[in-house]
C-alpha positions, 0 to 999 in steps of 0.5 A: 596827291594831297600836299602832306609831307610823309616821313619813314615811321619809326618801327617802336611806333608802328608796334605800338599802334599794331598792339594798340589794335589788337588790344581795342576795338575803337575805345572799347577793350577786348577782353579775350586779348592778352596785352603781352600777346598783343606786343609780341604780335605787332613786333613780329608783324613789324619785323615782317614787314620789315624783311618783306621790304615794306615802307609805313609812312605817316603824316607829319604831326599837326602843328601845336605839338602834343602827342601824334593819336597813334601814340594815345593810351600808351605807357613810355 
């Protein structure tokens, strides 16, 4: 197994970049997808998985700092 440190990811992240994916296609938007469907959805599958005793890791960010690329393209 590669050195990687892996850590618990954040819930509110985990949501993010579901919505993310139900929203584009790479860089490319869908237009068929509602932005406030696609937030309702990945909440629900985060509370899912949640409750199905699922653990999402992720890879510590990359030294330099600046945003992690789940993060890319959202609004705070």
């Amino acid at each position: 197994m590669p050195d990687d440190k892996l850590t618990r990811v954040d819930p509110t992240d985990l949501a993010h970049s579901v919505a993310f994916a139900l929203r584009f296609n790479g860089r490319k938007r869908f237009h068929q997808g509602d932005e406030f469907m696609a937030n309702l959805t990945a909440d629900h599958i985060v509370r899912y998985l949640d409750l199905c005793g699922y653990v999402v890791m992720k890879k510590a960010p990359a030294l330099g700092g600046g945003d992690s690329p789940g993060r890319r393209g959202f609004e705070s």
